[in-house]
N, CA and C atoms as an extended XYZ file, in Angstrom:
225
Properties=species:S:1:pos:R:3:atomname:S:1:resname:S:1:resid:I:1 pbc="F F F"
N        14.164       -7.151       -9.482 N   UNK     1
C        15.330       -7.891       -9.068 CA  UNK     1
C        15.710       -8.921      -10.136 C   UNK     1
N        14.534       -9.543      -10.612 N   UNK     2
C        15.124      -10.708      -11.760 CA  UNK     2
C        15.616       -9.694      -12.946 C   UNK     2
N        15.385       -8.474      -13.342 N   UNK     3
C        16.125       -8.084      -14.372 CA  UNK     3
C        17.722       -7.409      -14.028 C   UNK     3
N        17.963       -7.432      -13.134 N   UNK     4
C        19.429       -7.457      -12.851 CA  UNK     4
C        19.867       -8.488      -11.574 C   UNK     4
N        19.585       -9.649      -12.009 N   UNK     5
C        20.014      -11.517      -11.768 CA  UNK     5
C        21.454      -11.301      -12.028 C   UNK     5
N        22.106      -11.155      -13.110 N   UNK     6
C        23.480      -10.768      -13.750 CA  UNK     6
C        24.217       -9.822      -13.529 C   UNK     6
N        23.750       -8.838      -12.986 N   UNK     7
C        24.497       -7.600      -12.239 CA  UNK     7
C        24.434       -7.004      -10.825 C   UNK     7
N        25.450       -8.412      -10.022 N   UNK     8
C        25.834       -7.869       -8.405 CA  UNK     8
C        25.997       -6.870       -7.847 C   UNK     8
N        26.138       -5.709       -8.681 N   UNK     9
C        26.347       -4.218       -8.176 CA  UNK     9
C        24.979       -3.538       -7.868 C   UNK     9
N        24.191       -4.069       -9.172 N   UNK    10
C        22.518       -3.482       -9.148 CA  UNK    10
C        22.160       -4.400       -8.215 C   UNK    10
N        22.220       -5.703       -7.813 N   UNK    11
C        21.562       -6.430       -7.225 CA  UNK    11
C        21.657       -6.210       -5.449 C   UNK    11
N        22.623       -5.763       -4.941 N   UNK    12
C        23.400       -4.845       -3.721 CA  UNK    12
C        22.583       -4.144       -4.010 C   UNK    12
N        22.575       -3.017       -4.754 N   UNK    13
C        21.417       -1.728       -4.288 CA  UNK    13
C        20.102       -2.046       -4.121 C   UNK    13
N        19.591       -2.863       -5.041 N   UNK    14
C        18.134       -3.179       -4.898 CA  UNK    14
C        18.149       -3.784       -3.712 C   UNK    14
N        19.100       -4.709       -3.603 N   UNK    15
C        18.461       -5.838       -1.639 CA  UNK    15
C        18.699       -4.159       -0.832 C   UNK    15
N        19.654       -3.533       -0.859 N   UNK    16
C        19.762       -2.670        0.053 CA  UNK    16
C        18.061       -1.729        0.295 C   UNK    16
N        18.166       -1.648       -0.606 N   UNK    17
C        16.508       -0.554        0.016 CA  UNK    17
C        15.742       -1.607        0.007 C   UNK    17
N        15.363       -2.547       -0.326 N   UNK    18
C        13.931       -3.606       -0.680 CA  UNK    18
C        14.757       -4.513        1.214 C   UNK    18
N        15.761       -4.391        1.300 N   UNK    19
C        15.825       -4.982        3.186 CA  UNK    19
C        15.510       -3.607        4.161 C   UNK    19
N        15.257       -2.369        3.852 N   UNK    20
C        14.684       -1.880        4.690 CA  UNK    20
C        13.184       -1.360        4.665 C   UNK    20
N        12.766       -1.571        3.536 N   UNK    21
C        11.201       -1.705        3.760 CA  UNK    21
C        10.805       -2.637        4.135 C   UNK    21
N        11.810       -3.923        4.154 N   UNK    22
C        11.034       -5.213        4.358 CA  UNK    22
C        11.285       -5.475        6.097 C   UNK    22
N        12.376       -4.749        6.639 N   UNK    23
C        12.540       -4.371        7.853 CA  UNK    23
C        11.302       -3.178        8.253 C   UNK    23
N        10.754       -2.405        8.002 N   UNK    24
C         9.545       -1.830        8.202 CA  UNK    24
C         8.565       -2.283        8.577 C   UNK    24
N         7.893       -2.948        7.819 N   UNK    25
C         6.735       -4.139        7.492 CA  UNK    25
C         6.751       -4.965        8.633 C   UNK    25
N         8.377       -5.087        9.258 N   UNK    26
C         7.883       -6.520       10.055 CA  UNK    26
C         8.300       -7.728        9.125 C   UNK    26
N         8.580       -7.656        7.544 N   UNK    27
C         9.342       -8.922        7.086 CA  UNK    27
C        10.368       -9.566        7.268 C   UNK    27
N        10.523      -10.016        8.267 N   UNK    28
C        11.976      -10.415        9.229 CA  UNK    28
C        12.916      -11.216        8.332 C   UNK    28
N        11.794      -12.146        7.498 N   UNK    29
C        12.615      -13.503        6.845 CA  UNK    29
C        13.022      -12.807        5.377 C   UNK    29
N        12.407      -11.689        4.769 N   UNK    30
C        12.670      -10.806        3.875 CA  UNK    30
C        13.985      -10.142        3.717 C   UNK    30
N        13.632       -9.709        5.002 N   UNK    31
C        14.898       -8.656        5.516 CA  UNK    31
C        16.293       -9.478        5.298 C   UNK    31
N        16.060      -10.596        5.956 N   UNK    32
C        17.520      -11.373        6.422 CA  UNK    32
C        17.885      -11.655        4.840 C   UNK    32
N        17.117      -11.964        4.103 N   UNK    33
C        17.519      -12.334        2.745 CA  UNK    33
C        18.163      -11.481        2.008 C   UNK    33
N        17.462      -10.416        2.302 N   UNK    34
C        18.063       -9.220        1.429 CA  UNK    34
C        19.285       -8.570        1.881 C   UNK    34
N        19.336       -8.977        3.276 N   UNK    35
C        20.658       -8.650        3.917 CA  UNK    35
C        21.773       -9.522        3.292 C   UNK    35
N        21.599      -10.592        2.908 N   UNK    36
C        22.230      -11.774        2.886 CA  UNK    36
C        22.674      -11.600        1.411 C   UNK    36
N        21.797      -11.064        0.369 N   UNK    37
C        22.051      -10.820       -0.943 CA  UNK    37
C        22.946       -9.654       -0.978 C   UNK    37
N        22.929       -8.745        0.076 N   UNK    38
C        23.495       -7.005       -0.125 CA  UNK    38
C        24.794       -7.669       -0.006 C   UNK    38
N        24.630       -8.475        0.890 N   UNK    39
C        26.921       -8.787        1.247 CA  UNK    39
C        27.156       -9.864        0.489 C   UNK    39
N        26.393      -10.615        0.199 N   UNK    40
C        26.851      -11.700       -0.975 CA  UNK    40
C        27.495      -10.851       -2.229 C   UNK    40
N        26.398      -10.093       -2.674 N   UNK    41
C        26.543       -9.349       -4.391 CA  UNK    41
C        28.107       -8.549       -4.135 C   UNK    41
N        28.882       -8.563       -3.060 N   UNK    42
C        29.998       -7.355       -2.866 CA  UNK    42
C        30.969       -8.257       -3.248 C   UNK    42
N        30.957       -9.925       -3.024 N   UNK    43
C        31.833      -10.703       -3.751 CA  UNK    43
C        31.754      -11.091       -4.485 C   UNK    43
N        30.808      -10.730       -5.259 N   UNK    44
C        30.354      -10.854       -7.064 CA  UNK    44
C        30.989      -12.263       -7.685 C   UNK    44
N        31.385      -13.132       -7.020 N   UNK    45
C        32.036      -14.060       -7.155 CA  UNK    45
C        30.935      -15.674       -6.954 C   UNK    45
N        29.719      -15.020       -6.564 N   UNK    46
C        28.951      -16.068       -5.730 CA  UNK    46
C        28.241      -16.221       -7.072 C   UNK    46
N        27.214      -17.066       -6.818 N   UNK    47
C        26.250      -17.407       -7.998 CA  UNK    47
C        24.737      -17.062       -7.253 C   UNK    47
N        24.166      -16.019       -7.770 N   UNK    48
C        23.292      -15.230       -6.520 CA  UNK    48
C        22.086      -15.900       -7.163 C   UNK    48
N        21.751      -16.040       -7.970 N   UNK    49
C        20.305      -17.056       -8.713 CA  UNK    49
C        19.490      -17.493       -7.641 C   UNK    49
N        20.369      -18.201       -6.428 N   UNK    50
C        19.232      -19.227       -5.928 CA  UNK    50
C        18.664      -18.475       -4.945 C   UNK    50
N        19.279      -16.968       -4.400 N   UNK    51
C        18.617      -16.479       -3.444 CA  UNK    51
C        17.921      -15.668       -3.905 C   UNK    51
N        18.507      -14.675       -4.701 N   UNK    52
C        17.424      -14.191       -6.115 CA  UNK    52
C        16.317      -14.998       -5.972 C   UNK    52
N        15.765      -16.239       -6.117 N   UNK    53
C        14.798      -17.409       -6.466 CA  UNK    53
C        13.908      -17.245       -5.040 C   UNK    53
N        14.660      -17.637       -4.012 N   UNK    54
C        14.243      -17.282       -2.550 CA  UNK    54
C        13.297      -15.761       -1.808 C   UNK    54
N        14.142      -14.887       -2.691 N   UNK    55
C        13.448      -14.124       -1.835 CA  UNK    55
C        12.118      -13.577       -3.329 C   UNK    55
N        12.107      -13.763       -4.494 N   UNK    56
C        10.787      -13.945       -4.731 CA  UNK    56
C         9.808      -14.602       -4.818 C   UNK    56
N        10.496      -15.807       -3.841 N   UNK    57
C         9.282      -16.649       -2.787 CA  UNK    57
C         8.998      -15.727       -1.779 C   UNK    57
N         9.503      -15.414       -1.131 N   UNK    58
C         9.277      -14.708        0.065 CA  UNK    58
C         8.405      -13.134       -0.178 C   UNK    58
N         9.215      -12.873       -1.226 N   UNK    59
C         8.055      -11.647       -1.474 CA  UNK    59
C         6.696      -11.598       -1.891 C   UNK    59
N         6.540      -12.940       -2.670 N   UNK    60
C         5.003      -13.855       -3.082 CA  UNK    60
C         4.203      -13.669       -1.538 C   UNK    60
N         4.708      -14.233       -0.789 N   UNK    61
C         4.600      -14.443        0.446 CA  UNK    61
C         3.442      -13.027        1.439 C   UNK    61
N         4.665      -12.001        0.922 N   UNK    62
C         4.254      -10.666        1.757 CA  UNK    62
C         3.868       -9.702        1.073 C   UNK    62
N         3.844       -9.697       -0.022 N   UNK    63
C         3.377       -9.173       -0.653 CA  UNK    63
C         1.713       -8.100       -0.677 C   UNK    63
N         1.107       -8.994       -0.445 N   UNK    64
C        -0.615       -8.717       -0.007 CA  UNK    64
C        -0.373       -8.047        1.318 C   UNK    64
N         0.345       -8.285        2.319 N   UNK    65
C         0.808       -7.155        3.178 CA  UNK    65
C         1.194       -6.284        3.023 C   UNK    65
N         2.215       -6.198        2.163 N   UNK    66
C         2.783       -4.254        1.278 CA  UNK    66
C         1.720       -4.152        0.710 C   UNK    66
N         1.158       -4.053       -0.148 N   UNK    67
C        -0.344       -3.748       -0.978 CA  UNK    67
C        -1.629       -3.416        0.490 C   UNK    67
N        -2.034       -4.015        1.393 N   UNK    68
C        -2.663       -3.914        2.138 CA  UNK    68
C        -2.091       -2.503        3.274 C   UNK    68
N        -0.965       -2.427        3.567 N   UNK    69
C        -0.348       -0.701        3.944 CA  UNK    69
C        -0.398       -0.344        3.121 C   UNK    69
N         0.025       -0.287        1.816 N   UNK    70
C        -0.076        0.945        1.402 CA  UNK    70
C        -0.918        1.571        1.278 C   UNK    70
N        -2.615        0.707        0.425 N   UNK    71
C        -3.673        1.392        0.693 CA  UNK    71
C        -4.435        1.706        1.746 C   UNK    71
N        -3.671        1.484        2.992 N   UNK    72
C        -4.430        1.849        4.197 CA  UNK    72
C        -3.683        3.148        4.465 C   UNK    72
N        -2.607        3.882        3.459 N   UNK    73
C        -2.041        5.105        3.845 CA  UNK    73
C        -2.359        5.956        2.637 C   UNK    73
N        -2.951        5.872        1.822 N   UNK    74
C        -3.611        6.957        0.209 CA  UNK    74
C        -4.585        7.441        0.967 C   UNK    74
N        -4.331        8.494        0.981 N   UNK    75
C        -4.754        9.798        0.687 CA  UNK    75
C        -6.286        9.726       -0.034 C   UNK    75
C-alpha cells in the first residue's frame, strides 16, 4: 500500500481486496478503513497519506492474526 501512497486508482484496488480479507478475519476496524480508503481514492482529490498511515497501524495490529490462520491452514 505505501508503494502506491500517490496512486488513488491502485490504492482503491488494494483497500478493495485487503477490506475483504480483513472482513474475513473478523478485522472490523481494518475493514472500515479500507472501506473508507476504497471511496475516498474515487475522489482522488483527498490527501489519502493519513489513512494510508492508519491502517498500517492497524495492520501492525492484526497482523500476527493473518500469519497465525494462515499457518493453521498449510497443508
Amino acid at each position: 500500500m505505501r508503494k502506491a501512497r500517490d496512486d488513488a486508482k491502485a490504492l482503491g484496488q488494494i483497500a478493495h481486496s485487503f477490506k475483504g480479507s480483513s472482513g474475513n478475519l473478523g478485522a472490523v476496524r481494518l475493514e472500515q478503513l479500507c472501506q473508507r480508503l476504497e471511496a475516498e481514492s474515487a475522489g482522488a482529490t483527498a490527501d489519502l497519506g493519513a489513512l494510508v498511515d492508519q491502517i498500517d497501524h492497524e495492520f501492525a495490529l492484526v497482523r500476527p492474526l493473518y500469519e497465525s490462520e494462515r499457518r493453521r491452514f498449510q497443508l
